[in-house]
C-alpha positions as a LaTeX table, in Angstrom:
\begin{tabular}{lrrr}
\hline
Residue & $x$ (\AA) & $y$ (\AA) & $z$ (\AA) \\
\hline
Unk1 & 7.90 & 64.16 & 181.82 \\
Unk2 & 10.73 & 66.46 & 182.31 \\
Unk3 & 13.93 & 67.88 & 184.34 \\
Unk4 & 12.76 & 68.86 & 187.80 \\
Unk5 & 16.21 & 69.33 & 189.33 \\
Unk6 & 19.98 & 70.55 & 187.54 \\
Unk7 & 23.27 & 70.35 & 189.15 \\
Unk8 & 27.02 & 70.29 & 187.97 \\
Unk9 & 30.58 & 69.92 & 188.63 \\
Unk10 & 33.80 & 71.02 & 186.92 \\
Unk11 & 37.44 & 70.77 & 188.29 \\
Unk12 & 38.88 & 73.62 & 190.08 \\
Unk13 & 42.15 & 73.24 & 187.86 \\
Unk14 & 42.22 & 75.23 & 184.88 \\
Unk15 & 43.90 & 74.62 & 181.93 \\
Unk16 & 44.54 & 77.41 & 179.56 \\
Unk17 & 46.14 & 77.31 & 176.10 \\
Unk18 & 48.93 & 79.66 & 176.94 \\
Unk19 & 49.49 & 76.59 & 179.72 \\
Unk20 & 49.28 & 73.59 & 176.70 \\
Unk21 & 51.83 & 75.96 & 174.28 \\
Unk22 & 54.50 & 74.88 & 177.12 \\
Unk23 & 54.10 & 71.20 & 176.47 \\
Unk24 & 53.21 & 71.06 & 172.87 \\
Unk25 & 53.67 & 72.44 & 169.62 \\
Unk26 & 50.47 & 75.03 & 169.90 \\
Unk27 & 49.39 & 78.24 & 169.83 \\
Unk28 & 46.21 & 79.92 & 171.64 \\
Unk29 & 45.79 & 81.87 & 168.49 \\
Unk30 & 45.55 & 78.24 & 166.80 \\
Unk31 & 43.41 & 76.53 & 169.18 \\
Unk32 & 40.93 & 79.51 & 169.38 \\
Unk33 & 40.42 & 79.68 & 165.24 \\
Unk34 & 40.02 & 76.41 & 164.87 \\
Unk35 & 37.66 & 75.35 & 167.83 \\
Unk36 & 37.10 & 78.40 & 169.68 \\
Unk37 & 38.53 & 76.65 & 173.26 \\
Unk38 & 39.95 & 79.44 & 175.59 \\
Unk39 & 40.62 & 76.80 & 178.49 \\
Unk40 & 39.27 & 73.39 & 180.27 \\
Unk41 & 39.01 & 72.13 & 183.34 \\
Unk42 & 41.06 & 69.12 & 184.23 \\
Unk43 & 40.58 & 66.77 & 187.41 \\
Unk44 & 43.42 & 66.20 & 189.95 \\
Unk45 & 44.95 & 62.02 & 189.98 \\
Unk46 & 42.44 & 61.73 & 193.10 \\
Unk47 & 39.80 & 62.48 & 191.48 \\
Unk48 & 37.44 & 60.27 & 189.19 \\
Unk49 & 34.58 & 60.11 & 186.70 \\
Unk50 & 32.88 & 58.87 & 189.87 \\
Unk51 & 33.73 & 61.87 & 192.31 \\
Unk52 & 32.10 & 64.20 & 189.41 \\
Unk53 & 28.88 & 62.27 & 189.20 \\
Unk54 & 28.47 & 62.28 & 192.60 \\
Unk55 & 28.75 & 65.92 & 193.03 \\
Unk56 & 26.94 & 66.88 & 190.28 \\
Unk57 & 24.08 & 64.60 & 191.03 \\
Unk58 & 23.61 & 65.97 & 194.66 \\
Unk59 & 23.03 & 69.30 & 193.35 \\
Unk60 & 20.53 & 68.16 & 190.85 \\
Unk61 & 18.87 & 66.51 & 193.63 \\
Unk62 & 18.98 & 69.35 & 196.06 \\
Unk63 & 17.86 & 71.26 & 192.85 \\
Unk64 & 14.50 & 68.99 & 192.30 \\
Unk65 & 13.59 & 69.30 & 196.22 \\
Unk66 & 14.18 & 65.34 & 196.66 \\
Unk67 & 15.78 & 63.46 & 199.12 \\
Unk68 & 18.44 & 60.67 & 197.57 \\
Unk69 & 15.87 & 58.10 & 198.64 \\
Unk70 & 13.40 & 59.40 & 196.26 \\
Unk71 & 15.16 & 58.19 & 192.87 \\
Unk72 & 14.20 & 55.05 & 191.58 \\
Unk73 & 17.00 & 54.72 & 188.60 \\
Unk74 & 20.21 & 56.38 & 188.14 \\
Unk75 & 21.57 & 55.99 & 184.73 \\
Unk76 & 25.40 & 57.49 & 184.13 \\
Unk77 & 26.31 & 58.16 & 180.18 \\
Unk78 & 30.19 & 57.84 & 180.26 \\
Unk79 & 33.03 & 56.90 & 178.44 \\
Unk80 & 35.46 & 57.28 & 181.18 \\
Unk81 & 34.08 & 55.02 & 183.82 \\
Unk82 & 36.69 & 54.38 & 187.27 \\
Unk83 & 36.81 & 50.57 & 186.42 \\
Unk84 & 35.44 & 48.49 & 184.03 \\
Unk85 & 32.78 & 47.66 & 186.68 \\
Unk86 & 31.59 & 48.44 & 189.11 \\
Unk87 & 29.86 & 50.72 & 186.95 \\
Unk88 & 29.83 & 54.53 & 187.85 \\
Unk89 & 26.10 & 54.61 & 188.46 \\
Unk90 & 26.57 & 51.49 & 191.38 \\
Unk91 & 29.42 & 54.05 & 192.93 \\
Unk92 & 26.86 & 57.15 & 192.63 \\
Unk93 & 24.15 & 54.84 & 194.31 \\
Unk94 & 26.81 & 53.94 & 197.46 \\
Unk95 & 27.36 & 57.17 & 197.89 \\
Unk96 & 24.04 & 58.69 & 197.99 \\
Unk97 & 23.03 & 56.13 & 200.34 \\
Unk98 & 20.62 & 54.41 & 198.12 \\
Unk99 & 20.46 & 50.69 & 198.60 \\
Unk100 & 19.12 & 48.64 & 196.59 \\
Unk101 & 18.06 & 51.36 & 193.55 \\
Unk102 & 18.78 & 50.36 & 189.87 \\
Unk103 & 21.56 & 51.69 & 188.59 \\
Unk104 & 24.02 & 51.30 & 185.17 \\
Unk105 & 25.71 & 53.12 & 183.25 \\
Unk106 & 25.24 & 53.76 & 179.23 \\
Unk107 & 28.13 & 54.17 & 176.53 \\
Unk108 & 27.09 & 56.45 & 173.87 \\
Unk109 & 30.52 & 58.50 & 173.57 \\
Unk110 & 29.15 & 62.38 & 173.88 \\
Unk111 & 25.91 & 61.30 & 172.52 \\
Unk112 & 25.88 & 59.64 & 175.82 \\
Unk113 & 23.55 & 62.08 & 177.89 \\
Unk114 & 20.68 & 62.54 & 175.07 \\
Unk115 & 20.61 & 58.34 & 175.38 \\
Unk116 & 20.39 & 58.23 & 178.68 \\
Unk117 & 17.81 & 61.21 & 179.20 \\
Unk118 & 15.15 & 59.31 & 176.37 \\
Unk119 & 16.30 & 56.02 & 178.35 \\
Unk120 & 15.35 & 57.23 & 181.54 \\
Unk121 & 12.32 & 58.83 & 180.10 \\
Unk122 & 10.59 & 55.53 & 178.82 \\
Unk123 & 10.61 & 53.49 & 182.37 \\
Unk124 & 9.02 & 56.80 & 183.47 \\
Unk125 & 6.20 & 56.62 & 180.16 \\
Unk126 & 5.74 & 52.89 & 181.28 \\
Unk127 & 5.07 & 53.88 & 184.76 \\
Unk128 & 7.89 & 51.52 & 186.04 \\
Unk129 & 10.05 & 54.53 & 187.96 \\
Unk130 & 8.86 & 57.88 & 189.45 \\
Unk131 & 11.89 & 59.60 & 189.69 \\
Unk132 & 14.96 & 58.92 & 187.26 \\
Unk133 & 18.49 & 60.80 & 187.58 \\
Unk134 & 20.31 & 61.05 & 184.99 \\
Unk135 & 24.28 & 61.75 & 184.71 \\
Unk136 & 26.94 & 62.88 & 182.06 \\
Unk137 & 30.33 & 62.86 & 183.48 \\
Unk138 & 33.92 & 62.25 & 181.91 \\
Unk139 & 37.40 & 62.73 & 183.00 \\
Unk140 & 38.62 & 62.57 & 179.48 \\
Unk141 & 41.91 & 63.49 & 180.64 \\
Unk142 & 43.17 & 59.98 & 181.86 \\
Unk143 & 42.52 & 59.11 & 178.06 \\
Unk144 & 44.12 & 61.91 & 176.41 \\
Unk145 & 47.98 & 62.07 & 174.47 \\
Unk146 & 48.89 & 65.01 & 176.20 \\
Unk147 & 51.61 & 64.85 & 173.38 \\
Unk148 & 49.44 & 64.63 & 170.67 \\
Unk149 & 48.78 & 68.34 & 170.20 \\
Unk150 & 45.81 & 67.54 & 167.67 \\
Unk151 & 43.63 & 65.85 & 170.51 \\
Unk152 & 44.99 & 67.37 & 173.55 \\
Unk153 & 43.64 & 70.96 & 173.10 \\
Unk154 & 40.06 & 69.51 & 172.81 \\
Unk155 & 39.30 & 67.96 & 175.71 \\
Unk156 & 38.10 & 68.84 & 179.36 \\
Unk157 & 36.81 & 66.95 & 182.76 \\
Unk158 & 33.38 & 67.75 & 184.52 \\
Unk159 & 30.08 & 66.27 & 184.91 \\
Unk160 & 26.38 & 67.76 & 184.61 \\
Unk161 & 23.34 & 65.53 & 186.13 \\
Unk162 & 19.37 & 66.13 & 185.80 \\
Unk163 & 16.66 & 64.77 & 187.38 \\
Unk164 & 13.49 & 63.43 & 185.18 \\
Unk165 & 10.06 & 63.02 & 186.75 \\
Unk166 & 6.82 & 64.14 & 185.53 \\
Unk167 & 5.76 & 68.09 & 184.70 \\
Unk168 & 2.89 & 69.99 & 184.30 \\
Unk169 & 1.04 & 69.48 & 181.29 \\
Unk170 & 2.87 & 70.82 & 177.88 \\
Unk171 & 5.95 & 70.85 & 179.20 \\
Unk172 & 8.89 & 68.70 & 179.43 \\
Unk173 & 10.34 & 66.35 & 176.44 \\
Unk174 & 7.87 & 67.03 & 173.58 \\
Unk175 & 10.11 & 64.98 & 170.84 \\
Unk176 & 13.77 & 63.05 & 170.41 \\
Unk177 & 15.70 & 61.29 & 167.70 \\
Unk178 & 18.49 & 58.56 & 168.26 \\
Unk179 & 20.64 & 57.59 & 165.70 \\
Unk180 & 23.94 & 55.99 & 164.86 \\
Unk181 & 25.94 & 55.15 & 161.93 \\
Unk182 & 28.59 & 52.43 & 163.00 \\
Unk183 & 30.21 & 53.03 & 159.87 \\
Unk184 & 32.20 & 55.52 & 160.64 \\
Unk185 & 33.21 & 54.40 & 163.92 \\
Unk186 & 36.98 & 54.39 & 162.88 \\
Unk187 & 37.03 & 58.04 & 162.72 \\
Unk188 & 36.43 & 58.54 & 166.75 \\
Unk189 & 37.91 & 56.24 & 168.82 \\
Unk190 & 40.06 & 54.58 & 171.62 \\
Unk191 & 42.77 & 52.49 & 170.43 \\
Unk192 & 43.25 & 49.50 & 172.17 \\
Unk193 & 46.88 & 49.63 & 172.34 \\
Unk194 & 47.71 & 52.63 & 173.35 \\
Unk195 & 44.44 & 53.59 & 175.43 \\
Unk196 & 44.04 & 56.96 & 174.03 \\
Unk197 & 41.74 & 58.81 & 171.69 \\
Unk198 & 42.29 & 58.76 & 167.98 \\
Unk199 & 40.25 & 61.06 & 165.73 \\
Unk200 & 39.70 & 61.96 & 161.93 \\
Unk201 & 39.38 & 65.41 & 162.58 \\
Unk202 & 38.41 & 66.01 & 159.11 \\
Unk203 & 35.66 & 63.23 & 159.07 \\
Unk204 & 33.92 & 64.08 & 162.63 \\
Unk205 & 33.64 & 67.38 & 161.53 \\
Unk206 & 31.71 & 66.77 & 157.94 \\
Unk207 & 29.92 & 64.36 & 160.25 \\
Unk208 & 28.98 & 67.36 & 162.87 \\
Unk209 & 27.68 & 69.29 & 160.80 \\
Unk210 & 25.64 & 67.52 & 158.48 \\
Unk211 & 23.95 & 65.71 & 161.20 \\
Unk212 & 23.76 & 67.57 & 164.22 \\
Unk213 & 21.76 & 70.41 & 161.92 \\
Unk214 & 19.44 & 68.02 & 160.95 \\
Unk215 & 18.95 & 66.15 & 163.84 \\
Unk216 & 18.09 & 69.55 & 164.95 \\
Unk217 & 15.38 & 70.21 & 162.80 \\
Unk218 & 13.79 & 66.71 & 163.09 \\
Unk219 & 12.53 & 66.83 & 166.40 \\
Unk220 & 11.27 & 70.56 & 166.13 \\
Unk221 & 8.96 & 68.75 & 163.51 \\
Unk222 & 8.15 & 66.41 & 165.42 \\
Unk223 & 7.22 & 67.99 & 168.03 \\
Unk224 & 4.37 & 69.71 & 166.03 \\
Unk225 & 6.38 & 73.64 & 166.08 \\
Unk226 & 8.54 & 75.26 & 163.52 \\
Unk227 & 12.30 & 76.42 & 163.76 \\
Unk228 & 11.16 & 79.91 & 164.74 \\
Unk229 & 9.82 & 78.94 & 168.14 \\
Unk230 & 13.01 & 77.53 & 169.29 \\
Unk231 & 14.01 & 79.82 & 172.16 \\
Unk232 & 17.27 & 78.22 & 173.07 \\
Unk233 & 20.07 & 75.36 & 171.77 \\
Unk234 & 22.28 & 73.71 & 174.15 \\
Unk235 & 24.44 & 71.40 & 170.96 \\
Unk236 & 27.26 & 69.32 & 172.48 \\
Unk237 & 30.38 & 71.55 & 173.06 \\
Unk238 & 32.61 & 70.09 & 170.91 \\
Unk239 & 33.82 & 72.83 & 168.45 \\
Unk240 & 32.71 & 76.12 & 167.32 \\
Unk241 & 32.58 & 75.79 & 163.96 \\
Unk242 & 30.25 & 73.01 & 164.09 \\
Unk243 & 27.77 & 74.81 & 166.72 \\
Unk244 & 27.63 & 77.88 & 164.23 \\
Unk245 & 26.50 & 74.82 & 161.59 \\
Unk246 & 23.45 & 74.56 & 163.71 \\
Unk247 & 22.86 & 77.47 & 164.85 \\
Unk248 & 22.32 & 78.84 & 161.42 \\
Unk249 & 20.23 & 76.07 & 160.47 \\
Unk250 & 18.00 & 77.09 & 162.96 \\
Unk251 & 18.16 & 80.60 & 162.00 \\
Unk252 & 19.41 & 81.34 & 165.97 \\
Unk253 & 21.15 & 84.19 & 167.24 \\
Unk254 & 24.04 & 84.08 & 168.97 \\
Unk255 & 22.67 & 84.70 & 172.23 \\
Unk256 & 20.15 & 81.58 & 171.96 \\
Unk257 & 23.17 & 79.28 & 171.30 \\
Unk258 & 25.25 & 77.53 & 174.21 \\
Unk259 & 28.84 & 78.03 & 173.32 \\
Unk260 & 30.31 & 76.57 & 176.66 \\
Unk261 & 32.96 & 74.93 & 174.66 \\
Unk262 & 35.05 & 77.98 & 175.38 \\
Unk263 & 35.86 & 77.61 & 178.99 \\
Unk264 & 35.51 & 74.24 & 179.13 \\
Unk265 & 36.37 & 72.49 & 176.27 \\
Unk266 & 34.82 & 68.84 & 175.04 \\
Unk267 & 33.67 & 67.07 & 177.71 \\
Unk268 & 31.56 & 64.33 & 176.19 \\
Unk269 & 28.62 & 63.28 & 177.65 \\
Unk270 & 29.18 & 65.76 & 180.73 \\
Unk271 & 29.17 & 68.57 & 178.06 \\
Unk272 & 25.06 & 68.80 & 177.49 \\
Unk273 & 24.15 & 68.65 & 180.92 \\
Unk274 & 26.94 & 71.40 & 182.46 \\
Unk275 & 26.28 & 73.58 & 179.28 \\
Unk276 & 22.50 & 73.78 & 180.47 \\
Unk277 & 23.22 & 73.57 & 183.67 \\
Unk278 & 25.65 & 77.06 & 182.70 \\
Unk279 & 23.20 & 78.95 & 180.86 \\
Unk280 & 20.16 & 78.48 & 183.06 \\
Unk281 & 22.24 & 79.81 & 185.64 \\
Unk282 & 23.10 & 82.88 & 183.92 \\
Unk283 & 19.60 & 83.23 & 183.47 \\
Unk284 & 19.08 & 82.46 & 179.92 \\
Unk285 & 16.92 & 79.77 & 180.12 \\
Unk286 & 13.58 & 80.20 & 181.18 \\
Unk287 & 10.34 & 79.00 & 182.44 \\
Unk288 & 7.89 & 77.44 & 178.94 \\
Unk289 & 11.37 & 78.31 & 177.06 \\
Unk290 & 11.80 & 75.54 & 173.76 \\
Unk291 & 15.11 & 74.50 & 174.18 \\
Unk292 & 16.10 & 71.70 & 171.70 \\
Unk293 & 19.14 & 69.39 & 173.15 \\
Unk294 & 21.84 & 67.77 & 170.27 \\
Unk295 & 24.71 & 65.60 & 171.06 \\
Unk296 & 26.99 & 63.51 & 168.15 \\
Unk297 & 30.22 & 61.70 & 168.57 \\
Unk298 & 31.78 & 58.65 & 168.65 \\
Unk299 & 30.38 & 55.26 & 167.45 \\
Unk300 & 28.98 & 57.20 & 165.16 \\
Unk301 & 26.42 & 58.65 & 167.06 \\
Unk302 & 23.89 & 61.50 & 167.50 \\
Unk303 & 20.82 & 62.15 & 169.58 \\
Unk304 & 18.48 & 65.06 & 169.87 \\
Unk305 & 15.56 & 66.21 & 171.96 \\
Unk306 & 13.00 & 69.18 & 172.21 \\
Unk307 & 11.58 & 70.03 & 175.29 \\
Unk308 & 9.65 & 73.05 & 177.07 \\
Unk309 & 11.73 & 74.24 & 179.93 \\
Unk310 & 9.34 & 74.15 & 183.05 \\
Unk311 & 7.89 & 71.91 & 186.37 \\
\hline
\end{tabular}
């Protein structure tokens, strides 16, 4: 099986660095050498993680030539949800006019959406659902020291959604790897008292890019091909430095690499989805393309998948 149908969302507001150097010690020139962010999109106080999802998976619909009463599942990897429940997925499924379809939501951090996709993809293995959709989205923002100049630069709203189903043969999801390491949950995480994020910086980076590299090159083996027939890599937008990591593990060019992270900053487990959903767009993602998929972040966590691009 594989993704039939993309769609995505971001904010209209856009938040530049020259805009964050007003509020907090910061510079663009900072900001840009030391994660490559230009600007991010941040959601207005009436809008949710919800309100994302729910765009974003309409297009993705749309995109798959499906009617909302075709999906059997919809899964939602978040870390931002509205409420502590209902979960976001229930609120997608009201709005789409679904009755009565399964839906939760999955908490992976920006892993999120690589958990959710190989989720999705076993009730479709086991025959149990036809049609899965699958959604990243975040609004980071609520959850976010805006005075905390060492977090606030980082982060962005938006959400990305795909739907799985099943593919002609040879394409689709040829391989994954899951993996977490609970170990080092201290370094990324949302303190209870205070509701915002609190990161290591230091740690989440030797993290990044020890792991995401590998993960990387896992599931190309695994998938029976070698790092030289990987046309594209769509890595979690979290920081350049750390895609450049993989990308030279892989022996990439620049061109084959996602680098979304610079208009729209980290935005979790919406940030896989809306960078693919970006570069197929501009055209750089095509038809029996191998496109391998890494996320990492908090808990620790990591996932990865290889797939050939294709219905």
């Amino acid at each position: 099986m594989g993704i039939v149908g993309i769609g995505a969302y971001v904010p209209e507001q856009v938040v530049t660095n020259s805009d964050l150097e007003k509020s907090v010690q910061t510079s663009d020139q900072w900001i840009r050498s030391r994660t490559g962010i230009e600007e991010r999109r941040i959601a207005s106080s009436d809008m949710d993680t919800s309100h994302m999802a729910i765009r974003a998976a309409e297009k993705a619909i749309a995109d798959a030539s499906l009617h909302p009463e075709d999906i059997d599942l919809i899964l939602v990897a978040t870390a931002t949800p509205d409420y502590v429940f209902p979960t976001v997925a229930c609120m997608v499924q009201e709005a789409l006019g679904i009755r009565h379809t399964p839906a939760m939501d999955l908490s992976a951090a920006c892993s999120g959406f690589v958990y959710a996709l190989v989720t999705g993809k076993q009730f479709i293995e086991t025959n149990t659902y036809k049609n899965v959709l699958v959604i990243g989205s975040e609004k980071f923002s609520k959850i976010v020291d805006w005075n905390d100049r060492n977090t606030c630069v980082l982060f962005g709203d938006g959400a990305g959604a795909v739907v799985l189903s099943e593919v002609s043969e040879g394409k689709g999801i040829l391989s994954f790897e899951l993996g977490a390491d609970g170990t080092g949950g201290k370094h990324l995480l949302v303190d209870n008292q205070t509701n915002y994020v609190t990161m290591n910086g230091s740690e989440v980076f030797k993290f990044a890019v020890r792991q995401m590299p590998e993960s990387c090159m896992n599931v190309v083996t695994k998938a029976g091909l070698s790092k030289d027939e990987v046309d594209f890599l769509v890595p979690h937008q979290a920081n350049m430095r750390i895609i450049d990591a993989a990308r030279e593990r892989l022996g990439l060019d620049k061109e084959k690499v996602s680098t979304t992270v610079t208009k729209h900053g980290n935005t979790s487990a919406a940030s896989i989805p809306l960078a693919l959903f970006t570069e197929i767009e501009k055209g750089l993602i095509n038809d029996d393309d191998v496109v391998v998929i890494v996320g990492f972040g908090g808990g620790l966590t990591w996932g990865s998948l290889c797939l050939r691009w294709g219905k």
